[in-house]
C-alpha positions in Angstrom: 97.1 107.3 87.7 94.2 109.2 89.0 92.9 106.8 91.3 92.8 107.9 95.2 92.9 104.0 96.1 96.7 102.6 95.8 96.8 98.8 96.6 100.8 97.2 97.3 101.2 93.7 96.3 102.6 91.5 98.9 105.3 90.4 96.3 106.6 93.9 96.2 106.1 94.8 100.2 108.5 91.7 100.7 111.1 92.7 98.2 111.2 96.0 99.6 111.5 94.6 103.3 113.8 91.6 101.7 117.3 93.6 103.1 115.6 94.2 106.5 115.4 97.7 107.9 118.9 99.5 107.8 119.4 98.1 103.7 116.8 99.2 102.3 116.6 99.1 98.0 117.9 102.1 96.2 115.8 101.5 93.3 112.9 99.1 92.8 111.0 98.6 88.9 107.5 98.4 89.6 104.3 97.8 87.3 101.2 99.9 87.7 98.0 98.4 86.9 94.5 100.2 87.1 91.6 97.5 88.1 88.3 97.7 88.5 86.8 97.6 91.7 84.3 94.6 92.5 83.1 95.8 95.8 79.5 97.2 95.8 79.9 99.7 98.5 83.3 101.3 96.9 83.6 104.6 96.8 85.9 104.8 93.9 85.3 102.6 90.5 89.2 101.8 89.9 92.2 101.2 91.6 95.6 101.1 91.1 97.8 98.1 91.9 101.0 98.1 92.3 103.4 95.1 91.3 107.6 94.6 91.8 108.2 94.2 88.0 110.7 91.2 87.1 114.4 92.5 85.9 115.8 90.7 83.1 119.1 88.9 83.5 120.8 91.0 80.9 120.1 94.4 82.7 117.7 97.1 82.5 120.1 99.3 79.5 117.8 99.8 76.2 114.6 98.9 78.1 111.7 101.4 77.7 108.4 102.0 78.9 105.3 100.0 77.4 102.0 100.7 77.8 100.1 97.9 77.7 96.2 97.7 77.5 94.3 94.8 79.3 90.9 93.5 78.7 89.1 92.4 81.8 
């Protein structure tokens, strides 16, 4: 996403750690989101955030990729 500043959501560090060491998840859908950073003394202006993205019940067959824009 172009940004040199990755942030992982505790939601998604405990799904990935959810299995414990030795069963660790194959595949995991995440969401990136690029933020603005709010700290005066950043380097960088954005950063990227990354979420565990929430599968539906019926599957993940027919889904696509959205892009979605958000106003801050």
């Amino acid at each position: 996403m172009g940004t040199k500043d990755v942030r992982v959501d505790v939601k998604l560090n405990k799904h990935i750690w959810s299995r414990g060491i030795r069963s660790v998840p194959r595949r995991v859908r995440v969401r990136i989101a690029r933020k603005r950073n709010d700290d005066e003394d950043a380097k960088e202006e954005l950063f990227s955030l990354v979420t565990v993205a929430e599968v539906p019940t019926e599957g993940l067959r027919g889904l696509g990729t959205k892009v979605i824009e958000e106003e801050d």
